[in-house]
C-alpha positions in Angstrom: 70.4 82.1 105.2 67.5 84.1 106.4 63.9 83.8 106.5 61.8 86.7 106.4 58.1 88.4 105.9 57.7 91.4 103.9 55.8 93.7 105.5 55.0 98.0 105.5 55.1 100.4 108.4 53.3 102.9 106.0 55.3 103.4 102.8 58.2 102.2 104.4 59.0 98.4 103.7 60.6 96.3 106.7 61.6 92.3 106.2 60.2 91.0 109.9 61.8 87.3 111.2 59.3 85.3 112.9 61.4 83.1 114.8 65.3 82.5 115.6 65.0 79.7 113.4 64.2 81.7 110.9 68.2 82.7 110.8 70.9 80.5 109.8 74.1 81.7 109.8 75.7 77.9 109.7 76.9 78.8 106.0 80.6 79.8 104.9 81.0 83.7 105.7 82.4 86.6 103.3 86.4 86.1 103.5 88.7 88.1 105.5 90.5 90.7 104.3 93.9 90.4 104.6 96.2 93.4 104.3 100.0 91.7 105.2 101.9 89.8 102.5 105.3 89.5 101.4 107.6 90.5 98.6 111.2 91.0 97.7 110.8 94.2 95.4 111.4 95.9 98.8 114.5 96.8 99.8 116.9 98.9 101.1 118.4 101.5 98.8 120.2 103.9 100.9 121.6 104.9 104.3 123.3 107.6 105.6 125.6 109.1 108.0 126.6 112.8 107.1 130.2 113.5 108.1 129.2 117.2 108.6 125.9 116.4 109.8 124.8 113.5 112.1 121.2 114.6 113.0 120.6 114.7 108.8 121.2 110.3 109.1 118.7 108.6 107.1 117.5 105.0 105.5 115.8 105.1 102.1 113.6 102.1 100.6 112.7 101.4 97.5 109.9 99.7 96.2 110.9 98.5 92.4 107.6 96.8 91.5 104.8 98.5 89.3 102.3 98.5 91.7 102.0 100.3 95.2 102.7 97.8 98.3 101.0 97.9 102.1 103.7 98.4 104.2 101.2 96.5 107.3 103.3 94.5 109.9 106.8 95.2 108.0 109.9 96.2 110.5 113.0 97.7 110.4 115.3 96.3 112.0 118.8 97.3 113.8 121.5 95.5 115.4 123.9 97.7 116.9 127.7 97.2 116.6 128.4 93.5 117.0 125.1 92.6 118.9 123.4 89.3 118.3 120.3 90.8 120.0 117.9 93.4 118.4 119.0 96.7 119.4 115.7 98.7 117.9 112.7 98.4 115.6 110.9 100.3 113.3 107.4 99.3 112.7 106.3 100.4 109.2 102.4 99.6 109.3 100.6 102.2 108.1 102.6 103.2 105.6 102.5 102.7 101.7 105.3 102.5 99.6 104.3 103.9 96.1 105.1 102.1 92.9 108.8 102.4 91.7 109.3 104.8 94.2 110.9 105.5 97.5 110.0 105.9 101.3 112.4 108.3 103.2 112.5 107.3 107.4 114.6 109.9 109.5 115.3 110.1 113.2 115.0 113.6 113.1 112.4 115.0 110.8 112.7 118.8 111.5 116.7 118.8 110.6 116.1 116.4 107.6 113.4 118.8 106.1 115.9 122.1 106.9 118.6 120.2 105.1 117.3 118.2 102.2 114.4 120.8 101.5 111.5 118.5 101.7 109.5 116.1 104.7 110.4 112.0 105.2 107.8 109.8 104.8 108.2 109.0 108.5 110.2 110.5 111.3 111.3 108.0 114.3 113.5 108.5 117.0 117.1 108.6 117.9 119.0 105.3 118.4 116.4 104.0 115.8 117.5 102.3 112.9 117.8 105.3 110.9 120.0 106.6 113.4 123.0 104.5 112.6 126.4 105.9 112.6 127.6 103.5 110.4 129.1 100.3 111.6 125.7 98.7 112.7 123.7 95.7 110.8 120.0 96.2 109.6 117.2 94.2 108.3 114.0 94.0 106.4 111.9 92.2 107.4 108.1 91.2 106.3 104.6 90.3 108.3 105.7 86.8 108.7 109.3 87.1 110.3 111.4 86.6 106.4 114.2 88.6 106.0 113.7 90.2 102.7 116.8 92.7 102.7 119.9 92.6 105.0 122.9 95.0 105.5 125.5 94.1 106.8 126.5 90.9 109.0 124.5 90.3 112.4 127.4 89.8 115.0 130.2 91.8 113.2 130.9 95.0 114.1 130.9 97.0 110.5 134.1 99.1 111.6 136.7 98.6 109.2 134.3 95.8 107.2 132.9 96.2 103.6 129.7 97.2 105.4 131.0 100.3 107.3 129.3 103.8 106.3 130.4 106.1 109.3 130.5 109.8 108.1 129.7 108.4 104.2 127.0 106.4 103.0 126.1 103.2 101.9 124.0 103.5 98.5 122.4 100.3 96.6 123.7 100.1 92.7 121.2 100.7 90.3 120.8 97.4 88.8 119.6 95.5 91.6 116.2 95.7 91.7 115.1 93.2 94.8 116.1 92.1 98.3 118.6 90.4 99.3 118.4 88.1 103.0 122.2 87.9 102.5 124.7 91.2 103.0 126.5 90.7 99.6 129.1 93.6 99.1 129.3 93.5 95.4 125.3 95.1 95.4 126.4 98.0 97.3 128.5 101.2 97.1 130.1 102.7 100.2 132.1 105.6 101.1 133.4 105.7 104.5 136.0 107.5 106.4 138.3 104.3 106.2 138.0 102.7 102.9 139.1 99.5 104.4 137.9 96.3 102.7 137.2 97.2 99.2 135.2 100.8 100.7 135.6 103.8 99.2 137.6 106.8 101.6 135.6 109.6 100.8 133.5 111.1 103.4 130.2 112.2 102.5 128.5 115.5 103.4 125.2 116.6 103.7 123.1 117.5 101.5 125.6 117.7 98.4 126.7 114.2 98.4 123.5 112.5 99.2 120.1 111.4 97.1 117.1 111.0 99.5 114.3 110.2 97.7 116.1 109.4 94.0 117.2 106.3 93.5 120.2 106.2 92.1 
């Protein structure tokens, strides 16, 4: 609460305290804004590793819900070969994810654009997590440390799993249409140079055999 005079200086009214008791700021302020928050209509959709083409490697998400969503304080998440320790992040704040659309992240932005024909939404490093080669576990993960999308298994080298992508892809099937904290194989469709464990053996080449930016 404040206490005030009305006064001029000329035309110009001024509201003039009298004394510092004249302000009391004891009462319940505005509330915070608050930007982070958490959903499972996030997910990833695709990722990449171009047989003819490693530098063209890429991770699409996809954000199924009818609104557009802060990306603030998300991560991306990699856990190369069969490391138990984080390997890399990606911090995603910043970002917004439009509604029922996707968000394209590539660790090398200039070759993506010269072989896809268009920009990512965000361009990282190598040895990111959109620099996999295909036999490395990645996670989703949300302001307040929830896994909201997982693949593959932490601590299992993807090589000859039904989570290995080298020179293919891993693309998520149409119908699912939220995250999933649990790698489950029956969501996905993978081609691989393998096809071991239920995979598909059919390298994948770039840009022909891959949908950056259309989900599926």
């Amino acid at each position: 609460m404040l206490t005030a005079v009305l006064t001029r200086d000329g035309k110009t009214p001024q509201l003039v305290i009298r004394t510092l008791e004249d302000v009391d700021f004891t009462q319940e302020r505005c509330p915070e804004i608050i930007t982070e928050f958490t959903s499972n209509q996030i997910f990833i959709s695709e990722l990449a590793d171009p047989d003819n083409n490693s530098s063209a490697r890429f991770v699409e998400l996809y954000n199924s819900a009818s609104e557009p969503l802060d990306l603030n304080l998300w991560t991306l998440r990699r856990y190369t070969n069969a490391n138990t320790e984080l390997s890399s992040t990606i911090d995603l704040s910043g970002l917004i994810i439009g509604p029922e659309s996707t968000l394209i992240i590539s660790p090398n932005a200039e070759e993506f654009e010269l072989v896809y024909g268009f920009a990512p939404d965000l361009g990282v490093s190598t040895n990111s997590p959109a620099d996999s080669n295909g036999d490395d576990n990645l996670e989703l993960v949300d302001p307040f440390g929830t896994i909201i999308d997982m693949f593959g298994v932490i601590g299992e080298d993807g090589s000859g799993t039904n989570h290995e992508f080298e020179d293919g892809r891993a693309v998520r099937n149409s119908n699912i249409m939220v995250g999933n904290p649990v790698y489950t194989f029956s969501e996905w469709t993978i081609f691989n140079d393998t096809g071991d464990a239920g995979t598909t053996k059919l390298p994948q080449n770039a840009p022909e055999d891959f949908t950056p930016g259309v989900r599926d």
